[in-house]
N, C-alpha and C positions, 0 to 999 in steps of 0.2 A: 311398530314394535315387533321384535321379531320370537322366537318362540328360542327358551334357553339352548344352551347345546349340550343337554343332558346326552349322556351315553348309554345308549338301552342295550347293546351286545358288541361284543370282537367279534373281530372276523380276520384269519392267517393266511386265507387262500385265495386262490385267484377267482376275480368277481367279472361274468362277461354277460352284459347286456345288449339286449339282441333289441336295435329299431331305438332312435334317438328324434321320436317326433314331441308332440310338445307332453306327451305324459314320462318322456326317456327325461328330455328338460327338466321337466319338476321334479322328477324325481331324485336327481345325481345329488342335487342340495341338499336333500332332506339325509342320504347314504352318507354323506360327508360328515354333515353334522352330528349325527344320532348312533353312526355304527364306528367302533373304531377299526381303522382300514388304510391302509399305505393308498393312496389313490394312485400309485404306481401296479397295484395289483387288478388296478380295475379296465376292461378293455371294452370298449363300445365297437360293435359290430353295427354301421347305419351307412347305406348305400349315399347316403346325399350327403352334401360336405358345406352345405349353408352354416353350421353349426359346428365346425370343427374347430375354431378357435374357443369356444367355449371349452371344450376337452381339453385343449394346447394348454389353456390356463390354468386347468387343475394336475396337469400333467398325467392324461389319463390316454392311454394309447386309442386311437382310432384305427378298423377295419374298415377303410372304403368297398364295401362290397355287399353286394344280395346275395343273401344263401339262398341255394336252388338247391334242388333232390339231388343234383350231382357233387354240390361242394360242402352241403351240412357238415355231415362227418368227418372229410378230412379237416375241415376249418375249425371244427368244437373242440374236437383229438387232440390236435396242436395247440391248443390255448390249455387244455389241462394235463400237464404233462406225467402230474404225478398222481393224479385221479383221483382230486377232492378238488371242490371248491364251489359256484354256485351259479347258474343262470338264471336271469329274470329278463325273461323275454317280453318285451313288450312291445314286437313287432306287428305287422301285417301282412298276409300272402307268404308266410312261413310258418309250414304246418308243425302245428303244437306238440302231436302225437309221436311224430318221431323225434322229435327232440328229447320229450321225455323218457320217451324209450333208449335213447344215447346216454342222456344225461345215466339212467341207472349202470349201463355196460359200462360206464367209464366210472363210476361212483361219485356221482356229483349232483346237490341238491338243485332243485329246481321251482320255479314258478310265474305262472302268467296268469292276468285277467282275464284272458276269453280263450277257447279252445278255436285255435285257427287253424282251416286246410288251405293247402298249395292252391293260387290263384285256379279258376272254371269252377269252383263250386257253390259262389254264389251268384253269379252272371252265365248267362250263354251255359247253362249247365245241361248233358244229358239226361241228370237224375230227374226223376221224378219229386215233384213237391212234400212229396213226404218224407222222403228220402233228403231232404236238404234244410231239416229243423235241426235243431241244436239234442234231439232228442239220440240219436243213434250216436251221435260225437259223444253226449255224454254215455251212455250206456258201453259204448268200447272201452271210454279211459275208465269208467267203471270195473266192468271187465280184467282189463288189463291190470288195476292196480291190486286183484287178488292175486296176482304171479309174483309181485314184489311187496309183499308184508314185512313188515322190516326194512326195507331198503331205502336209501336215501330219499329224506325226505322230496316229495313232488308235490305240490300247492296247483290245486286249478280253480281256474277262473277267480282270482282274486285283486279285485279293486272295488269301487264304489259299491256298485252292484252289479255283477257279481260281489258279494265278499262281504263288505262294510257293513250292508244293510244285513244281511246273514246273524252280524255281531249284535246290532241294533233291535233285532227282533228279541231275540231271546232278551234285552234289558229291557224291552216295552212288556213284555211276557212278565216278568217280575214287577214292574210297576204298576202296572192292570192287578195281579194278584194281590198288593199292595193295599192298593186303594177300594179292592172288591171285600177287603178284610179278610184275606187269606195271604199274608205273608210265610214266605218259603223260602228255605235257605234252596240256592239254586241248582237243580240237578245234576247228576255228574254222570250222568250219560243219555244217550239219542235217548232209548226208550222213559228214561226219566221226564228229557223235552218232550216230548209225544205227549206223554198222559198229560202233564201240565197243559197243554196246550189244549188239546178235551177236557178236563175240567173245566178251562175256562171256558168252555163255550164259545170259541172261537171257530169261524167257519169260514173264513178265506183272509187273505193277505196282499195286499196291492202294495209295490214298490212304488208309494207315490210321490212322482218328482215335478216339479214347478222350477226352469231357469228362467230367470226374468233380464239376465244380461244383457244389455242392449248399448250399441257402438255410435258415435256422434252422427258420423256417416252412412247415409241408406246404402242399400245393400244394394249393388250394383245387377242388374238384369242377367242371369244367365252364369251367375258367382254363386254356388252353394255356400253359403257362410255358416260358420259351429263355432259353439266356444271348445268344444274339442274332437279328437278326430272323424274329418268327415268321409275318409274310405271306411271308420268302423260302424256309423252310423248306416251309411248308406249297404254295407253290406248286413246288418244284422236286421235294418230293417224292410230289407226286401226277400228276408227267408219268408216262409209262410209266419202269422201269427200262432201262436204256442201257449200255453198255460200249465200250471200245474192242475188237478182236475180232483175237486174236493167231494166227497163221500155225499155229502147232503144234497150234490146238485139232481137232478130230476133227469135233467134230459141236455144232449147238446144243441149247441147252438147253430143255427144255418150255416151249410157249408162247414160243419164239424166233422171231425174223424178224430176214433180213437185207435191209439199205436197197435197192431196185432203181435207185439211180439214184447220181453222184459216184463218191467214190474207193472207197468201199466197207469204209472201216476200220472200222467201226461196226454193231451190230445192238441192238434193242431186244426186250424181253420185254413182252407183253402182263399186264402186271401193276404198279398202282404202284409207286416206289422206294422207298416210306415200308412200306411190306409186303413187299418183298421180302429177306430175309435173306444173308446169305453168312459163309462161316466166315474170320476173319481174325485176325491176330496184332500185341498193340500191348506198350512194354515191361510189366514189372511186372504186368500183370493177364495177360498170357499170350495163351492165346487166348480168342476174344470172338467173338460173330454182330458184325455192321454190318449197315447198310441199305445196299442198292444205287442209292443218292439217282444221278439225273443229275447229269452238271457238263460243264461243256466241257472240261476237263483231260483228264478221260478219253477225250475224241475226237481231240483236241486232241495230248495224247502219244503214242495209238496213230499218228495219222495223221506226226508229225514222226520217228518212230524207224520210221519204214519203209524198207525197205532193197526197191528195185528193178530187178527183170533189166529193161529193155525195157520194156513194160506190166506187166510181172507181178510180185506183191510177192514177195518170196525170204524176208522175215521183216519181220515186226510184232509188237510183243508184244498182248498183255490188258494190258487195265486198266480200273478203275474205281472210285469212290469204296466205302469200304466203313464204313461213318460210325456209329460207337457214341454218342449223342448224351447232355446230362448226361440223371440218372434224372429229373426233372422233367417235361424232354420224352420220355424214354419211355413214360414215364405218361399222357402228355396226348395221345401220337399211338396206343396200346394203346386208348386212351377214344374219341378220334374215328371210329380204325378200328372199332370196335364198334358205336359209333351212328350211322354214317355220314352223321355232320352237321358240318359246319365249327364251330369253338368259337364259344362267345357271349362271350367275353372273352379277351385275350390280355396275358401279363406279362413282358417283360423282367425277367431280373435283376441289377441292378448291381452295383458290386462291394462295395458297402456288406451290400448283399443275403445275399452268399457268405459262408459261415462258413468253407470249406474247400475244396480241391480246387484242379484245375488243368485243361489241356487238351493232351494227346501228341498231334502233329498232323505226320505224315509220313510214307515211302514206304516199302514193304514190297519190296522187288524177290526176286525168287525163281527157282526153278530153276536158278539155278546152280551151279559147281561145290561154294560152302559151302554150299548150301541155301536160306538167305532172309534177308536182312540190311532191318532198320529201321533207317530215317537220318530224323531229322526233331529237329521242337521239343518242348523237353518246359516248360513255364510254368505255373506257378503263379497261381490269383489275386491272394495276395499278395503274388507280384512284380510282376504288373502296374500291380497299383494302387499299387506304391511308384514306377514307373517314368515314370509321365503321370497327367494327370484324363480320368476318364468311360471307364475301361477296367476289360475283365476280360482273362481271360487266354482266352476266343478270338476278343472282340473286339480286342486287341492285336494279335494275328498276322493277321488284316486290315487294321488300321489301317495297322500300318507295312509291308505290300504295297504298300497304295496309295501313301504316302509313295515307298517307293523306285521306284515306278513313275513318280512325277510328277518323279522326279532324272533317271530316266531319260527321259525324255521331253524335258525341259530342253536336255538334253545331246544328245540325237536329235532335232531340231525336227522333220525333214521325212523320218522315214523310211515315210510311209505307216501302211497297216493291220499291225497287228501283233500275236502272242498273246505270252503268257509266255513258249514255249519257244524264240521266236527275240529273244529280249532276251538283253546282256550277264547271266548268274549271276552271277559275282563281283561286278558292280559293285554291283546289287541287294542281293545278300544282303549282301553291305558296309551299305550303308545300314541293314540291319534289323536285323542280328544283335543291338544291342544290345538290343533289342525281344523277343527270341524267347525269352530265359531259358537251359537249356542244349539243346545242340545236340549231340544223341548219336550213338554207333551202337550197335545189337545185332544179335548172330547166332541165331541157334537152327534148330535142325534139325527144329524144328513142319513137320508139311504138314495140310493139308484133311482126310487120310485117319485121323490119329494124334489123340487126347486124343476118344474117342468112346466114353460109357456108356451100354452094350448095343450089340446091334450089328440095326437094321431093315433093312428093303428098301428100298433108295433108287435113285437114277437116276445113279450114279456111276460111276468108271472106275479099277478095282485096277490097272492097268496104266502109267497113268502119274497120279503124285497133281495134277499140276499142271493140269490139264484142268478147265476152271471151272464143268462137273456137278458136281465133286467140292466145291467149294466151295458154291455153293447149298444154300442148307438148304430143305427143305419144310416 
């Protein structure tokens, strides 16, 4: 059963999509169906040409070609002739920063789910470890987007999570209020979500994600296999681990450091994200380790729900992704960490692939008064795949991120640079919901401290469980 083909916005201009991997795939369907748009107007910019009969069919022109720092500009320039229209890059090894920077010169809205630099920055890198968190990307495009207020709209980092979960929170935010018997019409600005979010006594935020998809056939020795892409996996989570870093915490964790420079909501650990562990709670399987992968959400939330006396923060929470990925990829990222060599092969699995499983993809908020409430998506593979083509159930919930991103954006031409958590929620999750499968909440009274056999020497804190030692696993 497929999902209506409501019309949520027009679009006049020329639409170029930059990287046609399997989230370019999901995505083209959903543009088709929801935006009205000549698909003559639309041009895909993706180096590989496995996929070019799919474009032939919608009669959507193909750019056989990698932009590199030398051909970006003349190749964007020529696609917008008259200097409107829109990119939604959802490539890899094409640096995000200067696109957006083009996209304003030429007057053309813009948006992607991860801020991406030109290939050496996350491999083989000169920089120092600190130097290569997501933390100084987001502080520049920060930066940057004070030069352009008003200027066509630019979206960063928007998809799942990045983005979705962003939308998600603030509705878990209001449901918690809800059920605490303090219903509230829902704020209509940052500092509005800030106080809400200290009222509630809320002390950190975990992106918590459980894929449990899993393919008829074992996963071949020496084959990184993902249900979706494994260049962005493998690069985000071999920056250092990241967090946003909440007001109540006490002290950092081994091998911690905090940013010396910016607003300082953020610290990194000297230790991959893809190796780094933390103890989290997702529905039905209960609790679970995650990986402490980087993302900008989690700088991104901490820094928007900060609440300030003056210069000084009075409350911030924690956050960070905390990412169970399907067992495919546990296997393949258990293998690389071991022989500390990048894969000689990489496998997407479609949804034809999937015999079973799905993808729980949503916010864990904690410490308050009930203890920890998860609000998020809970989808099926074979919902996905009844509901579009070229989807699983977590490339779905990126798909229709970006989709409700690009309504948004329609409807917002010229509000500048922008993240997920200063975009309209409701309007967004409108757009997605019917994408997302169901949309739950649970309680449980789990902490970091409880569901532990035997009991070792660890670097944790009996005194208060919500302290994010406590969650770290070694």
């Amino acid at each position: 059963m497929t999902v209506p083909a409501q019309v949520h916005a027009s679009f006049d201009g020329p639409m170029v999509m930059i990287g046609f991997g399997s989230i370019g795939r999901g995505t083209l369907p959903l543009i088709l169906r929801h935006i009205a748009i000549d698909p003559a107007q639309i041009t895909v910019i993706e180096p590989l040409s496995d996929f070019a009969p799919i474009l032939a069919d919608h009669g959507i022109a193909h750019v056989p070609l990698a932009l590199t720092p030398e051909n970006l500009e003349p190749t964007l320039t020529a696609l917008f002739p008259n200097g409107r229209g829109m990119v939604v890059n959802l490539s890899v090894d094409v640096d995000s920063i200067e696109i957006m920077l083009l996209c304003q010169h030429l007057g053309v809205m813009y948006l992607d789910t991860v801020i991406e630099p030109w290939p050496g920055f996350y491999f083989d890198s000169p920089l120092p470890n600190k130097d290569r968190t997501n933390y100084p990307l987001r502080e520049k495009v920060r930066g940057l987007g004070k030069n352009y207020v008003g200027g066509p709209t630019s979206i960063s980092c928007c998809g799942a999570n990045p983005g979705m979960v962003s939308w998600l929170l603030k509705e878990a935010m209001l449901h918690l209020a809800a059920d605490m018997g303090q219903p509230i019409i829902a704020p209509q600005s940052r500092a509005g979500w800030a106080s809400l979010m200290q009222s509630l006594g809320i002390k950190g935020v975990h992106v918590a994600e459980r894929d449990t998809q899993i393919s008829a056939r074992p996963r071949p020795a020496g084959v990184f296999v993902n249900t979706w892409s494994v260049d962005g996996l493998l690069s985000e989570g071999y920056q250092p681990a990241e967090l946003g870093w909440g007001t109540h915490e006490k002290r950092l964790p081994a091998n911690g450091h905090a940013f010396d420079d910016g607003a300082g909501y953020a610290i990194w650990i000297d230790r991959a994200g893809a190796d780094t562990r933390v103890r989290s709670w997702c529905p039905d399987v209960g609790p679970q380790f995650g990986y402490v992968v980087t993302h900008n959400e989690a700088l991104s939330i901490s820094d928007y729900y900060t609440v300030w006396q003056g210069d000084k923060a009075a409350f911030r929470p924690t956050c960070h992704y905390a990412y169970h990925p399907c067992p495919d990829a546990i296997l393949s990222l258990h293998e690389i960490n071991g022989s500390g060599q990048l894969p000689r092969e990489k496998h997407i699995l479609t949804s034809d692939e999937i015999v079973s499983g799905g993808d729980d993809l949503g916010v864990l908020i904690y410490g308050h008064a009930k203890g920890a409430l998860w609000y998020g998506s809970r989808l099926s593979n074979d919902r996905a795949r009844a509901l579009a083509p070229y989807q699983n159930a977590t490339g779905m919930q990126v798909t229709s991120s970006v989709l409700a991103a690009i309504v948004w954006a329609i409807e917002n031409p010229n509000a500048g640079f922008v993240e997920a958590d200063e975009m309209d929620h409701a309007l967004c999750l409108g757009v997605q919901r019917p994408y997302l499968g169901r949309i739950e909440a649970h309680y449980t009274d789990w902490t970091p401290l409880s569901h532990r056999i035997n009991r070792f020497a660890e670097d944790g804190d009996a005194t208060d469980p919500w302290q994010f030692v406590n969650f770290l696993a070694v």
